[in-house]
C-alpha positions in Angstrom: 19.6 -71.2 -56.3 16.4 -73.2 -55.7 18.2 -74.9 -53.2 18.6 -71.3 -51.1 15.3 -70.7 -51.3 14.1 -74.3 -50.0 16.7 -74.1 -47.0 14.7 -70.4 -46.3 11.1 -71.7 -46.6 12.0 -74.4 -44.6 12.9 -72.8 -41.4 10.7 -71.9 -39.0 10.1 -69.1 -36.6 11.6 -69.1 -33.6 9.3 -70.4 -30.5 7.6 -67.4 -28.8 5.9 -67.4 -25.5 3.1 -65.5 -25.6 1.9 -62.9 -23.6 -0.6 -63.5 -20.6 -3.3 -61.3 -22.1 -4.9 -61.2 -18.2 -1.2 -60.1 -16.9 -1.2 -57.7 -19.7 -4.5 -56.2 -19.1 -3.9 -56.0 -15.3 -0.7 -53.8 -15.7 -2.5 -51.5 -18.0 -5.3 -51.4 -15.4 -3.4 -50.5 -12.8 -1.0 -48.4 -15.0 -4.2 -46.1 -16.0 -5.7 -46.2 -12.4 -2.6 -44.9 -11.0 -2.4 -42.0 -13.5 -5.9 -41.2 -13.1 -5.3 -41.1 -9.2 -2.5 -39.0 -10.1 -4.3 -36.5 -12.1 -7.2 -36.5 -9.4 -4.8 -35.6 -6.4 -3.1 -32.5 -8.9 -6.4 -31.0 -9.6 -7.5 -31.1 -5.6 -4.3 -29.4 -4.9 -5.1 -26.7 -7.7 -8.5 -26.4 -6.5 -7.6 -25.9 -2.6 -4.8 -23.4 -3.5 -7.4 -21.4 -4.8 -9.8 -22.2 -1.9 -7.3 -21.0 0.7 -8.5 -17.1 1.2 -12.3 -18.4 1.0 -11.6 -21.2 4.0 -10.3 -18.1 5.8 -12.6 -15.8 5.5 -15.3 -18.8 5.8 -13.8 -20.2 9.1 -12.3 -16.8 10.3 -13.8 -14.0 9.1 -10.8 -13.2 7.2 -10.7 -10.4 5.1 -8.6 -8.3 2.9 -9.3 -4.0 2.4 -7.4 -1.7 0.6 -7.5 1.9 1.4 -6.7 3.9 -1.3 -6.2 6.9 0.7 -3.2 5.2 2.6 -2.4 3.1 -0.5 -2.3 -0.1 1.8 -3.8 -3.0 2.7 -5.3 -4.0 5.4 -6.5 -7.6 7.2 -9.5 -8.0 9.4 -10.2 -10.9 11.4 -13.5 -11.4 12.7 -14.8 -9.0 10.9 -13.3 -6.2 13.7 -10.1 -6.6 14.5 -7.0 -4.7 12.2 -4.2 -6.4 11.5 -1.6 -4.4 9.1 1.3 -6.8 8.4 1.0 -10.4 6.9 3.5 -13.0 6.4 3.2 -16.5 4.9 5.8 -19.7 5.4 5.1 -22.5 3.3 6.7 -26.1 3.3 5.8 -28.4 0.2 6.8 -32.3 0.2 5.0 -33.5 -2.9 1.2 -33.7 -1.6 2.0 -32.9 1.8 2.1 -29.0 2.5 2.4 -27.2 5.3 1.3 -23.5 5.6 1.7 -21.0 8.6 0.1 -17.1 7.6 0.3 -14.6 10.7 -1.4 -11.5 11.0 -0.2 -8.4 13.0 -0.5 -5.2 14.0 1.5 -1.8 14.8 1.2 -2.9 18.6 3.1 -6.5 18.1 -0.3 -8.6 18.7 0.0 -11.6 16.4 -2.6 -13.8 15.4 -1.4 -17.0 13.6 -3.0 -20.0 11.4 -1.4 -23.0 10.4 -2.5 -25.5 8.4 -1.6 -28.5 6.9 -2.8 -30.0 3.2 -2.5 -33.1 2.4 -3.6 -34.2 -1.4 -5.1 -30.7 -1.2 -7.9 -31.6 2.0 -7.0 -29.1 4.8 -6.1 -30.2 8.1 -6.7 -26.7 10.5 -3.6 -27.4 13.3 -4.6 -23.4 14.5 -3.5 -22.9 18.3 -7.3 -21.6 18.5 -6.9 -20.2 22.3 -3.6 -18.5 22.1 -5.5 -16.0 19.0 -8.7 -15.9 21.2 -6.4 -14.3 24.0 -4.6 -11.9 21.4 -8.5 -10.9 19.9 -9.6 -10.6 23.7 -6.4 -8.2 24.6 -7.4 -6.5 21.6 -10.8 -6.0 22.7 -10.1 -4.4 26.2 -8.3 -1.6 24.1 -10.7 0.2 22.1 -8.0 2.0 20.2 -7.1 -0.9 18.7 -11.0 -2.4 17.4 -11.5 -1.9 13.4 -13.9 1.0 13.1 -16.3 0.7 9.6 
């Protein structure tokens, strides 16, 4: 029996190679800056979704009225031109996004904004002379102008 136990306490450990504590501490550095980046780039996209009808009615005079008489809403750009109808396309690849929202009314004039969002920072890719030329037509008919 005590020959057992003087064969155990005899062996040794097996050899280990240790760890580079600098490696080690690197990976987890860059393991914790990468999920910090992470979380950063998720809470500007939260943010900007929210900030979308504010950069719109910031940038465009872009606003939304409901008339309870009608029981519908309406959209006025430039704070006097009607639109009745909106429609929204939206493309999502991870932190890319790309958003077209057009505005119309009962006489077909369109007026359309696209934009693209990357990491949640907006990137306005608006065709800004073909809406000047629908807002313009609207203008030469005064049947068509928002009244307050």
């Amino acid at each position: 029996m005590k020959d057992k136990r003087d064969l155990i306490y005899s062996l040794k450990p097996l050899p280990v190679t240790p760890v580079s504590s600098n490696r080690f501490m690197w990976w987890m550095k860059a393991f914790l800056l990468l999920l910090i980046l992470g979380w950063c780039m998720t809470m500007l996209n939260i943010v900007s979704e929210n900030s979308m009808e504010h950069y719109l009615k910031r940038e465009y005079g872009v606003e939304q009225i409901y008339y309870k008489e009608e029981g519908r809403f309406y959209y006025v750009v430039d704070r006097q031109f009607k639109f009745e109808r909106f429609s929204s396309a939206t493309e999502d690849h991870g932190y890319l996004r790309i958003e077209q929202i057009d505005y119309t009314d009962r006489y077909g004039n369109k007026v359309d904004f696209r934009f693209m969002k990357v990491a949640g920072l907006f990137f306005d890719q608006t065709d800004h002379e073909t809406n000047l030329k629908v807002l313009e037509r609207k203008k030469l008919n005064n049947e068509q102008l928002f009244e307050e």
